[in-house]
N, C-alpha and C positions, 0 to 999 in steps of 0.2 A: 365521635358521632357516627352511627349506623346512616349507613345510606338505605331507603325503604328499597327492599325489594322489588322491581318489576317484574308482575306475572310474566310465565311462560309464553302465554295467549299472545302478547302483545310484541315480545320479540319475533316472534315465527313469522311476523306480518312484513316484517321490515323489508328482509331479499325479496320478498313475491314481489311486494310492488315497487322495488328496485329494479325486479326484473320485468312488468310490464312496463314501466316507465321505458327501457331498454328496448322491449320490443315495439313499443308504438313509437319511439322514434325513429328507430330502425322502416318500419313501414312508411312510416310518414317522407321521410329521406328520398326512400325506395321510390314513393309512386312520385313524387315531386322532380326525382332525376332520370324516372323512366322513359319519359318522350325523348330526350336529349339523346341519351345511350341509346335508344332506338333505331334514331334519323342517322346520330353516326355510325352505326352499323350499318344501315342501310345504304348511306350514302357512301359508304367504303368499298364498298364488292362483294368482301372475304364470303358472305353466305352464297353468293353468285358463284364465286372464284371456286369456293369448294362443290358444290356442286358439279358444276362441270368439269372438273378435274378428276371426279371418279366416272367418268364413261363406264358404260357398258362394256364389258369385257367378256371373251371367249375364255373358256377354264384355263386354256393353254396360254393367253396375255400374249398371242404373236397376232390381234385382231382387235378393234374396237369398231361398235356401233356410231355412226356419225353420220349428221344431217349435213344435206345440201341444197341447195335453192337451182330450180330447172326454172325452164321460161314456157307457158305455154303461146301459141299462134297470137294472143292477143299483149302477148308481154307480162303477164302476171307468172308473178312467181309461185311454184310451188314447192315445198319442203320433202325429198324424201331421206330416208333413212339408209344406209348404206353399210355395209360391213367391211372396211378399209383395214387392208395390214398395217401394222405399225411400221411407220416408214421415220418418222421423226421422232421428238423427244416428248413434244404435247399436243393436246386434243387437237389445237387449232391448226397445227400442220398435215398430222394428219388429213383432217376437213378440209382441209385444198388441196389437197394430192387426190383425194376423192373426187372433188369437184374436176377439177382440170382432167382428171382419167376419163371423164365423159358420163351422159346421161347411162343408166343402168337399165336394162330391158322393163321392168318396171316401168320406170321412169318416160322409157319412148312408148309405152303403150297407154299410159296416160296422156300421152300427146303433148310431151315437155322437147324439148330441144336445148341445145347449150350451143353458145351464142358467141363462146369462147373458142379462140383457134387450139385444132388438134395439137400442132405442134408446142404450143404454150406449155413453159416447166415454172416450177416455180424456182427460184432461186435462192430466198428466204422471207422468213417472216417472222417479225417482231412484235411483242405486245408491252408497250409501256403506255402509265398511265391510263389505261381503261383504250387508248389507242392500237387499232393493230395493223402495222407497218408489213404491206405484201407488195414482196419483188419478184418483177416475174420477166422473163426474156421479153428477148424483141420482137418476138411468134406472136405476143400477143396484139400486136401491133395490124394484124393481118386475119382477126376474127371480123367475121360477116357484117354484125351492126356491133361497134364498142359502146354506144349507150346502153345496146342490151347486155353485153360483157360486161361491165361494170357494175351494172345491177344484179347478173348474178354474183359477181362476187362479193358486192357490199348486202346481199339478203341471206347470204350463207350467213356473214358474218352477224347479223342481226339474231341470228337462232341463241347467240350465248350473250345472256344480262351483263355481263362482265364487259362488254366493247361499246363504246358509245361512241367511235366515231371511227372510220378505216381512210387510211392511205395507201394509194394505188402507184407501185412503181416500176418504172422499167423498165432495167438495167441499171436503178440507183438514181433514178430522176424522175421527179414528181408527174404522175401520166393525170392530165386530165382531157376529158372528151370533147373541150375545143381544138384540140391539136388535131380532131379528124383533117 
């Protein structure tokens, strides 16, 4: 027995809407998983994290641009922009080597002040979990008002999405501003 021939016409049709079939599920997947993949990205960092890990840089990479938080007379903080050598390994250290060097002529002409003791170094600083972990001498113990020392350090830190929350230490032991 001959099997009847099916026209040409009718085979050509088959992969096409095999393959729209393929692609509307495909979108359909897409926009139904896209909030999800969204929020986990967002709630992750990495678009923050990268970000700020390409600072601005001087063509010679012995320099980066980095914000820090001054105090003006009323306690508000303001942000300026500073061009700090590279002294550490990441953004975030450098930005407190910044800080603690002191307000920038700029920065005193705007009528900011730093509320942090001259002497104050930092001794390290750690970032885990969206946390970042700052040790600083026992100098700082000895800056004018530590409510406003600590809020400049916790508004520097607020400049990068990636920290959601700072601990303040000093000498390796937790500093908070009931100890004045």
């Amino acid at each position: 027995m001959e099997q009847p021939e099916i026209p040409q016409q009718k085979r050509s049709h088959r992969p096409i809407l095999i393959l729209l079939i393929w692609i509307l599920f495909t979108l359909v997947v897409g926009a139904l998983g896209y909030p999800r993949v969204k929020a986990a990205v967002l709630e992750s960092g990495v678009l923050t994290l990268f970000a700020n890990e390409k600072p601005k840089t001087s063509p010679n990479n012995l320099s980066r641009d980095v914000q820090v938080a001054f105090l003006d007379q009323n306690g508000k903080p303001k942000i300026f922009t500073v061009r700090q050598e590279r002294l550490g390994g990441s953004v975030y250290h450098d930005t407190y080597e910044a800080l603690l060097a002191g307000p920038s002529r700029e920065a005193l002409q705007a009528g900011t002040l730093s509320y942090i003791a001259p002497e104050t170094q930092l001794i390290g600083l750690t970032l885990s979990n969206r946390i970042l972990y700052i040790d600083l001498n026992e100098s700082f113990l000895n800056s004018t008002d530590l409510k406003k020392a600590e809020t400049q350090l916790r508004q520097t830190a607020l400049v990068f999405n990636s920290i959601k929350d700072v601990v303040i230490l000093v000498n390796g032991k937790v500093f908070t501003t009931t100890e004045q």
